[in-house]
SEPADREN-90217 format. One line per field, with one value per residue: x, y, z of N, C-alpha, C in turn; residue number from 1; residue in three letters; chain. Coordinates in pm, 1 decimal. Atoms other than C-alpha are relative to their C-alpha. Layout:
N
n_c1: c(X ...)
n_c2: c(Y ...)
n_c3: c(Z ...)
ca_c1: c(X ...)
ca_c2: c(Y ...)
ca_c3: c(Z ...)
c_c1: c(X ...)
c_c2: c(Y ...)
c_c3: c(Z ...)
resi: c(NUM ...)
resn: c(ALA ...)
chain: c(A ...)
***
This chain:
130
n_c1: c(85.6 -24.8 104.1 13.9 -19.8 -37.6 94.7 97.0 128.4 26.7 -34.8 102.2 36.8 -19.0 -46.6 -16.7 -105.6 52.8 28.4 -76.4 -11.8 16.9 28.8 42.3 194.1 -21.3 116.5 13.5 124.3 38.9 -101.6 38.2 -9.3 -122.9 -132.8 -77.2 -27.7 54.3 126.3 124.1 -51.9 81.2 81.9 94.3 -7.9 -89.1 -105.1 -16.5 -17.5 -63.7 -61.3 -26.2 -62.9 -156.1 -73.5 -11.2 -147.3 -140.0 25.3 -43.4 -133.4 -101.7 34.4 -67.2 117.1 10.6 144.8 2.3 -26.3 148.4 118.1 152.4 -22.0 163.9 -1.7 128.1 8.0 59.6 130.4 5.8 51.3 -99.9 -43.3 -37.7 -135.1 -92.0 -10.4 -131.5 -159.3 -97.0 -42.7 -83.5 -87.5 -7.9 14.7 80.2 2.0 135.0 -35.2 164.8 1.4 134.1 7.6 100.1 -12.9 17.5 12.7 -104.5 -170.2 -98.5 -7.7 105.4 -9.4 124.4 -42.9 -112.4 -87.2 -92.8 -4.4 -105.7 -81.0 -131.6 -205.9 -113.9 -178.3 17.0 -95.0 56.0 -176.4 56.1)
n_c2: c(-117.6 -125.2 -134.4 -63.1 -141.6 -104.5 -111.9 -52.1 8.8 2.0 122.6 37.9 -110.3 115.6 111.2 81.6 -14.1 -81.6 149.5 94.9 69.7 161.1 119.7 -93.9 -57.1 -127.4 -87.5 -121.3 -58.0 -77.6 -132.7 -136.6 -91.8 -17.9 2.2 80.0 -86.7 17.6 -72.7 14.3 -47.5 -126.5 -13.1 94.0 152.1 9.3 -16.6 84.3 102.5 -27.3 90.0 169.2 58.2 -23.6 17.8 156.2 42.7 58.6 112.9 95.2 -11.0 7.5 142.0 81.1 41.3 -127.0 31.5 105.1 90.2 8.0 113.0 -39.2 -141.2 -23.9 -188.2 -31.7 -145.9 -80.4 -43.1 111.5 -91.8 -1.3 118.0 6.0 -113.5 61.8 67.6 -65.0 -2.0 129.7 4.9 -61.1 45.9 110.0 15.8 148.1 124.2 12.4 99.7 -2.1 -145.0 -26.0 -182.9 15.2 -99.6 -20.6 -66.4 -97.8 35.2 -95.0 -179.2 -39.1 1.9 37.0 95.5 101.0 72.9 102.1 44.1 146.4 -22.0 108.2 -56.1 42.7 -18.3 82.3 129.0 106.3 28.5 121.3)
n_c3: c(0.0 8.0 -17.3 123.0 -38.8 54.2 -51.6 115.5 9.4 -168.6 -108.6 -37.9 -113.3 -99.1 -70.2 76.5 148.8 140.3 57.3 -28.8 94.7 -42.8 118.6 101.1 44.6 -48.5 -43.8 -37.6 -101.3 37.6 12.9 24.2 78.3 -71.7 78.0 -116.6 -152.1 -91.1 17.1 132.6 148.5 35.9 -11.9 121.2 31.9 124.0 -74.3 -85.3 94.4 93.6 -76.4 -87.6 89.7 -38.6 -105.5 36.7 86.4 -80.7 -124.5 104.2 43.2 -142.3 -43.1 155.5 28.9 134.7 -29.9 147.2 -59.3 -94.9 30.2 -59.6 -41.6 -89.7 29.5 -130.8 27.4 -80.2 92.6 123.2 122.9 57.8 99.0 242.8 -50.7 -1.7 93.8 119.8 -52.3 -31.1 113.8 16.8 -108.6 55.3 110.7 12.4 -109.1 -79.8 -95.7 -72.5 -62.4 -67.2 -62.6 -105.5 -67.5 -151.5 -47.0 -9.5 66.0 -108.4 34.2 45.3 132.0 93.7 53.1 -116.7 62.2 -18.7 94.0 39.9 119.4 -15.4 -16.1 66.6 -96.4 -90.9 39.3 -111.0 -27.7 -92.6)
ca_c1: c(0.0 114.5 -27.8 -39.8 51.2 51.2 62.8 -95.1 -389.7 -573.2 -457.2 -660.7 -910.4 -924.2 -782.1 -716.4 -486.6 -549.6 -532.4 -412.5 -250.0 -294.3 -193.4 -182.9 -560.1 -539.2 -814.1 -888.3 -1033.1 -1329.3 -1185.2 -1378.9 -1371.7 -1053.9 -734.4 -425.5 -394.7 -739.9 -951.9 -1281.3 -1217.5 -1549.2 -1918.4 -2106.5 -2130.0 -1930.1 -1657.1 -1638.9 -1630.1 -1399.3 -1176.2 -1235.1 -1154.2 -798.7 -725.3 -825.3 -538.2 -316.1 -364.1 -393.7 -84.1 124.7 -9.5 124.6 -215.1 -398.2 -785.9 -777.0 -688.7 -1006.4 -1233.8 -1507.9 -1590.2 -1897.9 -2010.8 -2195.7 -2410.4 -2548.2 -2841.0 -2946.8 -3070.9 -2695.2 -2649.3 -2661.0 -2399.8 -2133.8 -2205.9 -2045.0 -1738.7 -1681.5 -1709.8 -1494.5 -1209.3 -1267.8 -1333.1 -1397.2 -1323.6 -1629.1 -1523.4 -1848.1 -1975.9 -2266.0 -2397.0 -2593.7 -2747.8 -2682.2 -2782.8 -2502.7 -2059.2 -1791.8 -1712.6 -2092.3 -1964.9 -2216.5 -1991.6 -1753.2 -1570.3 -1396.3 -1221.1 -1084.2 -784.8 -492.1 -131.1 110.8 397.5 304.7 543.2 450.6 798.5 568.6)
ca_c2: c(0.0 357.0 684.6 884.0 1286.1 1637.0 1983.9 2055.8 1991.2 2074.5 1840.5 1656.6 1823.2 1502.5 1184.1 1074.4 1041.5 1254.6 882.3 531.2 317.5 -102.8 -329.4 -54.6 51.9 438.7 517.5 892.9 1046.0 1267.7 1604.6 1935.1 2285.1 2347.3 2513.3 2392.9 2669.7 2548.6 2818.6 2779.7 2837.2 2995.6 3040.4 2809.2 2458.6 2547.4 2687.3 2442.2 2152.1 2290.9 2251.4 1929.3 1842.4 1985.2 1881.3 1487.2 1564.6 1598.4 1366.4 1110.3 1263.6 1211.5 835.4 764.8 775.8 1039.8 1077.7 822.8 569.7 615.3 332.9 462.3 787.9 850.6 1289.1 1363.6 1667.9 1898.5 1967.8 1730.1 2066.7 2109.9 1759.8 1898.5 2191.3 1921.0 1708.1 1951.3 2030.2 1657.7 1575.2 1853.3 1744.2 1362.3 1432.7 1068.9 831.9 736.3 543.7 397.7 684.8 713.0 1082.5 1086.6 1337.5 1467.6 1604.8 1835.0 1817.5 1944.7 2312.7 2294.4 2308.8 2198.3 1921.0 1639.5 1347.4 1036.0 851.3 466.1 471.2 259.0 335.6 338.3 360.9 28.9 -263.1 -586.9 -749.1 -1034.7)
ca_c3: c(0.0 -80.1 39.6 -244.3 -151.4 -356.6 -275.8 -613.5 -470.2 -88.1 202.3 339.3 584.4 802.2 930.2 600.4 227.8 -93.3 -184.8 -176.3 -443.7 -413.3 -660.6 -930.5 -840.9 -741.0 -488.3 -438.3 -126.4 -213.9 -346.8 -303.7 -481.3 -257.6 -381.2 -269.2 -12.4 141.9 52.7 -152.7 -541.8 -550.9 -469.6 -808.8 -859.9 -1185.1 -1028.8 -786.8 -1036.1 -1252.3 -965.1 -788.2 -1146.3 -1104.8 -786.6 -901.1 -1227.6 -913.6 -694.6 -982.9 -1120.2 -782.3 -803.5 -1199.2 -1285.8 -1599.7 -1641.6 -1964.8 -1658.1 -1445.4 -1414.8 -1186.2 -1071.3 -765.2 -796.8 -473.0 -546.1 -308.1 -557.7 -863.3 -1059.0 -1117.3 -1319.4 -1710.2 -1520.4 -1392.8 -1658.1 -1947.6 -1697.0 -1635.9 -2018.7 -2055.8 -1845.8 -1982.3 -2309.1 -2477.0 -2179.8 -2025.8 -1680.1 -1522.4 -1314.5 -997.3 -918.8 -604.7 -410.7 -43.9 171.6 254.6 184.1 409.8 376.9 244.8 -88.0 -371.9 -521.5 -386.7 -620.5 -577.4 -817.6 -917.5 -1161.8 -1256.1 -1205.1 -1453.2 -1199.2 -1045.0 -1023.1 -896.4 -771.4 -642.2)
c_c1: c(89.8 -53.0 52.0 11.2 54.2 -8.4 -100.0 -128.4 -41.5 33.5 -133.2 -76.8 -48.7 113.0 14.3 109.1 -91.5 -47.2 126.5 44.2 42.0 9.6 -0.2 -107.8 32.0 -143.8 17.8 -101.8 -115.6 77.5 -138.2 79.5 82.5 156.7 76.3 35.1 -133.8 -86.7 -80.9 8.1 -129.6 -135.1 -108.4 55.8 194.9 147.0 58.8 58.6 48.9 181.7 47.1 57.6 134.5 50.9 21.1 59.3 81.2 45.5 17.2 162.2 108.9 -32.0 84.6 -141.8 -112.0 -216.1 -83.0 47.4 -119.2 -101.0 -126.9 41.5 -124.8 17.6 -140.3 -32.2 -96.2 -169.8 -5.3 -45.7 143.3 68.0 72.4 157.8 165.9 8.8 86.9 86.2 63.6 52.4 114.3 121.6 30.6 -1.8 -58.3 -15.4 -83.1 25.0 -130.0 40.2 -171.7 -11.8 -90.0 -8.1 -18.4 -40.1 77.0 156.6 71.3 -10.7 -113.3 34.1 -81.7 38.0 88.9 16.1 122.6 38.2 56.9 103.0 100.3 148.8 82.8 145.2 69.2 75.9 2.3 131.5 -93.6 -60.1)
c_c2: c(123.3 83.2 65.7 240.6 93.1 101.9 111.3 9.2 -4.7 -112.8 -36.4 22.1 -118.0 -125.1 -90.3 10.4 71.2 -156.0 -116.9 -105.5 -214.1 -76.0 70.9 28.9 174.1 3.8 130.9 9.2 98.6 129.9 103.4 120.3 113.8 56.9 -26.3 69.1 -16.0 65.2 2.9 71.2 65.3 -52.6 -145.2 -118.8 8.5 5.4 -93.1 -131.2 16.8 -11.7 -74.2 -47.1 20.0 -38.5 -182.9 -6.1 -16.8 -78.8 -125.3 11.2 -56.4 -149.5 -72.7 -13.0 154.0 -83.0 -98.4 -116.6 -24.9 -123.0 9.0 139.5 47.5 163.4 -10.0 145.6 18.2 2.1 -34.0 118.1 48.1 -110.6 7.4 119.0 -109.1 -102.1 42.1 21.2 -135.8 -47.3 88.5 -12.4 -149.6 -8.0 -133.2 -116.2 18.2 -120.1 -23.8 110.0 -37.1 137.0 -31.8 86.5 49.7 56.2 123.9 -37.7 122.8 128.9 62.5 84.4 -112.6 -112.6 -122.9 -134.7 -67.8 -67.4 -146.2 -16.6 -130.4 64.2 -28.0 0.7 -142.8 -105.7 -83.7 -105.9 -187.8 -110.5)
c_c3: c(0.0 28.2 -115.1 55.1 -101.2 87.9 -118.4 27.5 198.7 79.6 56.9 133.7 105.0 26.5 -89.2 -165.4 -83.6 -64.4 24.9 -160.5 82.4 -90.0 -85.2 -15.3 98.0 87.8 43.2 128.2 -65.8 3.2 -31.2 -77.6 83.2 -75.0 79.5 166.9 132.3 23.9 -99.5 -100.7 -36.5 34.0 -57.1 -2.2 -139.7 53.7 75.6 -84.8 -96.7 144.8 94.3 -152.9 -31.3 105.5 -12.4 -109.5 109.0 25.9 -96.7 -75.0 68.8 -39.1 -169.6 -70.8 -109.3 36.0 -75.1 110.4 87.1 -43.5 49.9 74.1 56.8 -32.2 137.0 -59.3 94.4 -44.0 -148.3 -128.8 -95.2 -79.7 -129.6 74.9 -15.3 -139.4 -172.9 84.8 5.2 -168.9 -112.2 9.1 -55.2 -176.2 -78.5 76.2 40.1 71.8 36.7 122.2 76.1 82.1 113.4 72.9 172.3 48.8 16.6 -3.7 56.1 -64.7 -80.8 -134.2 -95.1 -69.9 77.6 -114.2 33.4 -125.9 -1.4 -124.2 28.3 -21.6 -111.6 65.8 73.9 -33.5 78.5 -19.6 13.0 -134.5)
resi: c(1 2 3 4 5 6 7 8 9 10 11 12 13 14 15 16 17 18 19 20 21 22 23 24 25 26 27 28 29 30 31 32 33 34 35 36 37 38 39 40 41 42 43 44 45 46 47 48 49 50 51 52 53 54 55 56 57 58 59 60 61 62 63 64 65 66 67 68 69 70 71 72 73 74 75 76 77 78 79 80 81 82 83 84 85 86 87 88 89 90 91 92 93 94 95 96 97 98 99 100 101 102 103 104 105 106 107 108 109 110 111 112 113 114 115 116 117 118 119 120 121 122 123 124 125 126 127 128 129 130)
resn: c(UNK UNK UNK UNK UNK UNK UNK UNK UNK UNK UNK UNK UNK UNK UNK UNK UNK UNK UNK UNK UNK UNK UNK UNK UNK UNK UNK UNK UNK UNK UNK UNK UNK UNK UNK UNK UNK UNK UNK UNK UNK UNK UNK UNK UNK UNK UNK UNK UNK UNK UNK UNK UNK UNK UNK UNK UNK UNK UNK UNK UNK UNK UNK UNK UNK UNK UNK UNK UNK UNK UNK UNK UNK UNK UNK UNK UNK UNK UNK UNK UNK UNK UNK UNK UNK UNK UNK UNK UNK UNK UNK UNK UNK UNK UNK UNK UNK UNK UNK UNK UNK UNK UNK UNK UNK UNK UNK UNK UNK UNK UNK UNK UNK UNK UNK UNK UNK UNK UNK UNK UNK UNK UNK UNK UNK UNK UNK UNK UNK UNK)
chain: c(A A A A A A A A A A A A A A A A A A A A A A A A A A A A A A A A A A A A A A A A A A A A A A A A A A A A A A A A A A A A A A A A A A A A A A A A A A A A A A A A A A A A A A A A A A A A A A A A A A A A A A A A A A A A A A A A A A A A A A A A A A A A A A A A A A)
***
């Protein structure tokens, strides 16, 4: 197991990794609309999800891992009226990869920011000795 650490991207505001790599499988912690310094990148969903989607190039980056590696990808949203919104930033960001993907909506998301994203990827860094 590897912990996985940038400062490209916010630390983690608990008791836990930006992410873990296992076997060449990258898991990401959920990543909010956090810059790396820790203060909210802005007000709108958009904003927001323009970048959690930069902070999960990091974090994937740090791991050996690109967004053409993603295999699943959960989108907690605050509010489901913002769907078609995230939905052009994520296709934006992915362009033709389409990892399976479950949006679901919460109640509420730390720093009561409107978005939140986890991801599953694969490592290209990974070397299995075993």
């Amino acid at each position: 197991m590897k912990f996985i650490s940038t400062k490209d991207a916010p630390e983690a505001i608990g008791p836990y990794s930006q992410a873990i790599e296992v076997n060449g499988i990258v898991y990401t912690s959920g990543q909010i609309g956090l810059l790396p310094d820790g203060k909210l990148a802005g007000e709108t969903v958009d904003i927001q999800m323009h970048q959690v989607m930069k902070n999960l190039y990091y974090v994937l980056e740090a791991a050996g891992a690109q967004f053409e590696d993603v295999i699943k990808t959960t989108i907690y949203l605050e509010d489901m009226r913002d769907f078609d919104t995230i939905n052009k930033i994520y296709e934006y960001h992915f362009k033709d990869h389409r990892p399976a993907r479950s949006t679901v909506a919460v109640r509420s998301l730390p720093k009561n920011v409107k978005v939140e994203i986890d991801r599953i990827a694969i490592a290209h860094t990974h070397v299995d000795f075993g």
